[in-house]
C-alpha positions in Angstrom: 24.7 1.4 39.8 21.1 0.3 38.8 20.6 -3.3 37.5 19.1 -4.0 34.1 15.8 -5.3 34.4 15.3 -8.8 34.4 12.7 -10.2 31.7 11.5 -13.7 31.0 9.1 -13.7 27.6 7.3 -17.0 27.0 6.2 -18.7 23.7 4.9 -21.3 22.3 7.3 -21.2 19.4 11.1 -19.5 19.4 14.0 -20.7 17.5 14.2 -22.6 15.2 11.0 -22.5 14.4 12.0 -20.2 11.0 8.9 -20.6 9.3 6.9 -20.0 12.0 5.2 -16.4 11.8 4.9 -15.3 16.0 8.7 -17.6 16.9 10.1 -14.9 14.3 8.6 -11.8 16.3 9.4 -13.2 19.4 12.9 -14.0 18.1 12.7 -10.1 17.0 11.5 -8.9 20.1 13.7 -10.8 22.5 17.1 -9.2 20.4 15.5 -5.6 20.4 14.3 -5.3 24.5 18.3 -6.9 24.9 20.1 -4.2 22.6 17.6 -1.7 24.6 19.8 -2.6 28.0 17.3 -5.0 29.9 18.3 -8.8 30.9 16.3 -11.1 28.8 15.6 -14.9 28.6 13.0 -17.2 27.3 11.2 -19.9 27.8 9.4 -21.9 25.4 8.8 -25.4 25.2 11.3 -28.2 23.0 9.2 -30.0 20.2 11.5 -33.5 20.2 13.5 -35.6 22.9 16.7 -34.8 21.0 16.3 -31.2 22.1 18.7 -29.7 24.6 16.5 -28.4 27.7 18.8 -25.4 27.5 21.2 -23.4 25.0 21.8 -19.5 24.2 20.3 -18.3 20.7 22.1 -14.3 20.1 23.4 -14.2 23.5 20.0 -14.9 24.6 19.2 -17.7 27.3 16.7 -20.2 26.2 15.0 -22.6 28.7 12.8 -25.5 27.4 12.0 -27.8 30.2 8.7 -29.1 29.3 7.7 -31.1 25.8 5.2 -29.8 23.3 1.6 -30.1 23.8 -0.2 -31.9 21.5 -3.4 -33.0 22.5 -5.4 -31.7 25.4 -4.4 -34.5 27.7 -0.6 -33.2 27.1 -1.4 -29.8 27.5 -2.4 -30.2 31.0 0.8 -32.0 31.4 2.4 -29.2 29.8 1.2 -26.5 32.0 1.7 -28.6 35.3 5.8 -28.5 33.9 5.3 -25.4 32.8 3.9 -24.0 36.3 6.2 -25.7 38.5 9.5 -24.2 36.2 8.3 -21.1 36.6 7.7 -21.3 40.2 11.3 -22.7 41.2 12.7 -20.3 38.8 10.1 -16.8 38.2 11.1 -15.0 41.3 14.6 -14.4 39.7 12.7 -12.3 37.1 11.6 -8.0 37.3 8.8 -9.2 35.1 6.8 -11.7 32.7 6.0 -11.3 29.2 3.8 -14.2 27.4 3.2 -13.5 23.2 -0.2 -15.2 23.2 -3.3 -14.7 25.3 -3.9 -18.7 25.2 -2.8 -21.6 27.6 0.6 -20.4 28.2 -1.2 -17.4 29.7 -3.1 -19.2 32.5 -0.2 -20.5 33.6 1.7 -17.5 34.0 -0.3 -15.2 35.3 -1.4 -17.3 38.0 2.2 -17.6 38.8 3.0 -14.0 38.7 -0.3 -13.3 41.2 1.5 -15.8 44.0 5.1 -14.8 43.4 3.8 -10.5 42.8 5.4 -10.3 39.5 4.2 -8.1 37.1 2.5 -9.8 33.7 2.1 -8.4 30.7 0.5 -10.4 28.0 0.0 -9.9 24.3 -2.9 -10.6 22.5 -1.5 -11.8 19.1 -2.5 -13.3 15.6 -4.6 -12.1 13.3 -8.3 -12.2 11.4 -9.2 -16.5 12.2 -6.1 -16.9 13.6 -6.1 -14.2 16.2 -6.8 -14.8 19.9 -10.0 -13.6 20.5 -11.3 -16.1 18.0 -9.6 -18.7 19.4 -11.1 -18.1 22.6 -14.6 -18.9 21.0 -13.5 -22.2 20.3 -13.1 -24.6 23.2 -13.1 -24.1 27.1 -9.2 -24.5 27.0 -9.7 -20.8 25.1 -12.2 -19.5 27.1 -10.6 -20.2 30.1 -7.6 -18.3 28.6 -9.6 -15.0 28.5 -11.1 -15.3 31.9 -7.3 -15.6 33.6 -6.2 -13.0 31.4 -8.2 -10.5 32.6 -6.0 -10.6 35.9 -3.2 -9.8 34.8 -1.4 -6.0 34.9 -1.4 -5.5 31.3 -2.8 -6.4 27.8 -1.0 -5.6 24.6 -2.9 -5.0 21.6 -1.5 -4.6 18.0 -4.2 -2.5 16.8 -7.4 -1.8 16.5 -8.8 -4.3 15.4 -7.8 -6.7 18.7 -7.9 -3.8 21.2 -11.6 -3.4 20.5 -12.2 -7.5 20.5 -10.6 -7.3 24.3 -12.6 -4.3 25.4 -15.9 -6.4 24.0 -14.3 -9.1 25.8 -14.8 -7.2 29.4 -11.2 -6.2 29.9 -10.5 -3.6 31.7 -9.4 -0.4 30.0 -7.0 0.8 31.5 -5.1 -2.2 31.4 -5.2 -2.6 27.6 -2.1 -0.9 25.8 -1.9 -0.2 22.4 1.6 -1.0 21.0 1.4 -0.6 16.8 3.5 -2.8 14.9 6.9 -1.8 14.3 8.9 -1.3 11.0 12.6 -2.7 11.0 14.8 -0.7 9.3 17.0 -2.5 7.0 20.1 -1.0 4.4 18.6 0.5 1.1 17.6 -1.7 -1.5 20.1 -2.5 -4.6 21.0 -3.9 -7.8 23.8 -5.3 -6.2 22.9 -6.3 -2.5 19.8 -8.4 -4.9 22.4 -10.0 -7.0 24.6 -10.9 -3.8 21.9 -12.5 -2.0 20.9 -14.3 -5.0 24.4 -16.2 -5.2 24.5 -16.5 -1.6 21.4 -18.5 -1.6 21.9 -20.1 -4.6 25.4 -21.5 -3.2 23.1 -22.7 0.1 20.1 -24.4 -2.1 20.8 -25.2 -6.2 16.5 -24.6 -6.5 17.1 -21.0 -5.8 19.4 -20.1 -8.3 18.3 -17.8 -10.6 19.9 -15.1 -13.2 20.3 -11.5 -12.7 17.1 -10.8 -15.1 14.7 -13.7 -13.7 11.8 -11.8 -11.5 11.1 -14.2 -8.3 7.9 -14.1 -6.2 8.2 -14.5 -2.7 5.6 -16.2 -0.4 5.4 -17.2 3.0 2.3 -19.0 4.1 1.6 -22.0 6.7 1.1 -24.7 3.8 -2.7 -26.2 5.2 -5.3 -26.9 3.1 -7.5 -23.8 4.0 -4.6 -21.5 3.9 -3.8 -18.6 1.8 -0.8 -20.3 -0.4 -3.4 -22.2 -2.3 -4.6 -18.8 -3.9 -1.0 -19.1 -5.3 -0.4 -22.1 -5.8 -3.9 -22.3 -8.0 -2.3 -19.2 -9.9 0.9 -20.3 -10.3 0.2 -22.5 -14.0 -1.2 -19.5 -15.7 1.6 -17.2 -14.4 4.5 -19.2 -15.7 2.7 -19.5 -18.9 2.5 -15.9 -19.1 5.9 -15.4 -17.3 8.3 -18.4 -18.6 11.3 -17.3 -16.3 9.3 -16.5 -13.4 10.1 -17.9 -10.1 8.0 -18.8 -7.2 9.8 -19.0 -4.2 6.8 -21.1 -1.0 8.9 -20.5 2.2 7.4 -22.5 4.9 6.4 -25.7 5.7 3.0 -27.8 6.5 1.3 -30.5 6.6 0.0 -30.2 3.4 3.3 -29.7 1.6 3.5 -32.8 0.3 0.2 -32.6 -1.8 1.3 -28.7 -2.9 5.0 -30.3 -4.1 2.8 -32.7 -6.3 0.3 -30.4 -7.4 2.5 -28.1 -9.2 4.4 -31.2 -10.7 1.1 -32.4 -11.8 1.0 -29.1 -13.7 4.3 -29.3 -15.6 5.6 -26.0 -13.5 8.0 -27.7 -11.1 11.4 -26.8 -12.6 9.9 -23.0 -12.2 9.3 -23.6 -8.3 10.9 -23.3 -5.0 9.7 -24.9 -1.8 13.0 -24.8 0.6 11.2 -25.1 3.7 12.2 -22.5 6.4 14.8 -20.2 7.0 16.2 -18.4 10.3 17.0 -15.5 8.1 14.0 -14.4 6.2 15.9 -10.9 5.3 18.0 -12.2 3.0 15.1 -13.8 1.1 13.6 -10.7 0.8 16.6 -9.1 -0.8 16.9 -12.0 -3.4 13.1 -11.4 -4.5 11.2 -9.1 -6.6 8.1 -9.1 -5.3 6.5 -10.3 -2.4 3.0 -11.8 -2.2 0.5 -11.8 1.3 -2.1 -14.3 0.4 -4.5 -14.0 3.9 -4.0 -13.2 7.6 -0.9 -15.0 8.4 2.2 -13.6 8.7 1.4 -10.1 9.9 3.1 -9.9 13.0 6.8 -10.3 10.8 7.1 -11.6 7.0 4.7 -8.7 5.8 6.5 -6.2 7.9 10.2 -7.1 6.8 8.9 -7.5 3.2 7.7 -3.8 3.4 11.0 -3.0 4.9 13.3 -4.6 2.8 11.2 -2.4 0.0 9.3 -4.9 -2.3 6.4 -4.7 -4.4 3.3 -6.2 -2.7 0.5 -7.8 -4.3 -1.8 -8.2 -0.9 -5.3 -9.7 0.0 -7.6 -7.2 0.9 -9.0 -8.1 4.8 -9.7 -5.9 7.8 -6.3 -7.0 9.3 -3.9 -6.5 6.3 -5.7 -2.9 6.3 -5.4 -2.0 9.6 -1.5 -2.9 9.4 -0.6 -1.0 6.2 -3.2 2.1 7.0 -3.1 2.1 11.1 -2.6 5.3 12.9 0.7 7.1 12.8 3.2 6.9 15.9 2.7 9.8 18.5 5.7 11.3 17.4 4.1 11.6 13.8 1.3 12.6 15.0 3.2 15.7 16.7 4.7 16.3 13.8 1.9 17.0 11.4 -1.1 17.8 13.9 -3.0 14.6 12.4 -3.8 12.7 15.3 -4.6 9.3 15.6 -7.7 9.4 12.5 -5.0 9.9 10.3 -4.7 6.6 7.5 -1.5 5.9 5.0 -3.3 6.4 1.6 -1.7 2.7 0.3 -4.2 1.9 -2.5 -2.1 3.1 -4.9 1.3 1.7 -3.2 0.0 -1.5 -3.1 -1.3 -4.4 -5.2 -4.4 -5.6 -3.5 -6.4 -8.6 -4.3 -10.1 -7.7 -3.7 -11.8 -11.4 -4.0 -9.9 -14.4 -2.7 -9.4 -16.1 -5.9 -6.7 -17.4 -8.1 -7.9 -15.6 -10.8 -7.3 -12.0 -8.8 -4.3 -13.1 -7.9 -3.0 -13.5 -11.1 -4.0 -10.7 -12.1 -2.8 -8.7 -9.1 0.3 -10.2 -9.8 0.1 -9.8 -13.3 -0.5 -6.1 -13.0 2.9 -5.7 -10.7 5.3 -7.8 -13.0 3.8 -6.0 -16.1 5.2 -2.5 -14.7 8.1 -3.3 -12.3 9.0 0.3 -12.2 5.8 1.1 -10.9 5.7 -1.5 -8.6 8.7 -0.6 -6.8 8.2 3.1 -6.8 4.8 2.4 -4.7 7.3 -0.2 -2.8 9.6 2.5 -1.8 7.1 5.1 -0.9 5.2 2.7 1.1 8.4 1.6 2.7 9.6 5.4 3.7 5.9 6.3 4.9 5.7 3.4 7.3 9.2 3.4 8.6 8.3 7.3 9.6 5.2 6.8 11.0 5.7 3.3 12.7 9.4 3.0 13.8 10.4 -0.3 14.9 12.3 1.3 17.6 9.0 2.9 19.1 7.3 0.1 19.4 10.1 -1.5 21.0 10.6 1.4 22.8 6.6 1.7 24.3 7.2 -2.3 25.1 10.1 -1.2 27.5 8.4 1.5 29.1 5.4 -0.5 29.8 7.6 -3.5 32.1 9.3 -0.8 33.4 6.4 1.6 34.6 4.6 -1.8 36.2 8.1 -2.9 37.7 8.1 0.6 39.4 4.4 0.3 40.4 5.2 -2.9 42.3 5.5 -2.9 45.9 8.7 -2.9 47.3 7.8 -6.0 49.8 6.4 -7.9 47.1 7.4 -11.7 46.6 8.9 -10.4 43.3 11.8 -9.0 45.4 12.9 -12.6 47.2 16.1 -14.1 45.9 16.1 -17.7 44.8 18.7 -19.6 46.8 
């Protein structure tokens, strides 16, 4: 009978990082290539002494031998651990997987060139906080690009990052476009809301609301440049329009302290949330009535499973939060209507967009969705059914499975790769 494949995916961040945008779609990913039949395990470093080197998070085997970088002294440190673990332990494995073109990288595809294991890196984040921007900043970055261009495979989003890595000098035919993936979750309710309401509210007394209060949802890394503060600047003349409005901040910061005292400051506490992080961001989603997308971060899963779990959007206009809501249709899509790849999701109208990164658009853009809720969740549930037929979660997952598999075949049957560890 032939084995599973054997996959190790390494990240900077995986459970229980829950407010962490790229640890939840490496958590995503890792469950989906394991319910698709292949062996998975991961490694990612451990962020306090306390932490076990090793535990299993859904059935899946996590290995964190090395501590957290964090300064560029430690980081060399960190790659030295992270290099020798994965040369006791790589050959075990059909195939690498890293979920960030940066120093993590370096490391493993100089591994996977000794031991003659395929690697297959993603080139992740998004707008300032995507890769290729990183790479601009600091030799540790540029660095990262140069190695990366060895390795058998680049993963690209979209368009946006595909065309930064062929500017970049990578090689074509080694960059793969994987879209972004839609989860499918159960049909949205009156009474799956009210149930996660009471389920939360039993778990933390600041989220308990009534059946008839509308909540706001927002995840955002809480940092003094990010997008939160659009919110958080809004959030006084909202609740003075909207009295039972709730804001729900998921996440958590450095600056979280000095948002917490801002809002006081402002008399709107009682009417605000700020729970820190979750390792179930679903059921959030179900609780609220609209979600909001203040900037770049959290495309890769909070945007995606807040479009899935069918709530209104009020969204900041950018190049990347375009591309994700109006990328190109999946080639079964495609084959289905005869569009092609130049075919866009028309989501101006199924979406809330704030055109000017200010508080007062985003009140208003959220003004405009609580003012006409039905409308709102009419363009929610359109926008959810379009996506989830054009981009299927299980596609992308899919294309991700066929890509380790096709370089796993491609490898030469007397490659180091093959060795057993004794």
């Amino acid at each position: 009978m032939k084995r599973s494949l054997r996959v190790l995916l390494i990240g900077r961040r995986f459970w229980p990082h829950g407010s962490s945008d790229s640890a939840c779609f490496l958590t995503e990913l890792a469950c989906a290539i394991r319910r698709g039949g292949m062996h998975v395990e991961v490694l990612t470093p451990r962020y306090a002494s306390s932490w076990p080197e090793e535990l299993v998070v859904r059935e899946i085997p996590v290995h964190r031998p090395a501590a957290a970088p964090r300064s560029d002294w430690s980081t060399g440190r960190y790659l030295k651990h992270l290099t020798s673990w994965l040369q006791r332990h790589a050959p075990r494995f059909d195939a690498l997987l890293v979920d960030a073109i940066r120093e993590e990288a370096i490391a493993v595809t100089e591994v996977g060139k000794q031991l003659g294991i395929p690697v297959v890196l993603r080139c992740s984040g998004w707008g300032e906080a995507s890769d290729p921007t990183w790479w601009k900043t600091s030799r540790a970055g540029k660095r990262s690009c140069n190695v990366a261009k060895n390795a058998d495979a680049i993963v690209a989003d979209g368009g946006i990052n595909q065309r930064d890595l062929l500017a970049e000098g990578f090689v074509r035919e080694r960059v793969h476009r994987i879209n972004k993936g839609f989860p499918t979750f159960p049909t949205r309710t009156t009474r799956t809301r009210q149930l996660a309401r009471e389920a939360l509210g039993s778990v933390n007394s600041d989220l308990i609301t009534s059946e008839q209060t509308p909540v706001l949802l927002c995840t955002s890394p809480m940092t003094r440049g990010g997008g939160i503060n659009l919110l958080v600047n809004a959030a006084p003349h909202l609740i003075n329009r909207y009295p039972d409005l709730r804001l729900w901040f998921i996440g958590d910061g450095p600056y979280r302290d000095w948002i917490y005292e801002n809002l006081r400051g402002h008399g709107v506490r009682a009417s605000i949330a700020m729970p820190g992080s979750f390792s179930d961001f679903t059921e959030l989603c179900q609780a609220a009535d609209v979600f909001c997308q203040p900037g770049d971060d959290g495309l890769d899963y909070f945007l995606p499973t807040a479009i899935s779990a069918e709530l209104p959007l009020v969204c900041l206009r950018t190049p990347s939060t375009e591309s994700l809501l109006s990328g190109p249709p999946s080639t079964q899509e495609a084959t289905k209507t005869g569009r092609g790849h130049d075919s866009t999701l028309e989501t101006d109208e199924l979406v809330q967009w704030i055109d000017a990164s200010t508080a007062k658009q985003t009140r208003l853009g959220v003004s405009r969705v609580l003012d006409d809720m039905d409308q709102a969740r009419h363009g929610a549930a359109e926008l959810r059914r379009s996506l989830l037929r054009s981009r299927p979660q299980t596609e992308s997952v899919q294309s991700y499975m066929n890509l380790l598999e096709n370089l796993v075949q491609q490898q030469p049957p007397n490659s180091p790769s093959t060795e057993t560890v004794l």
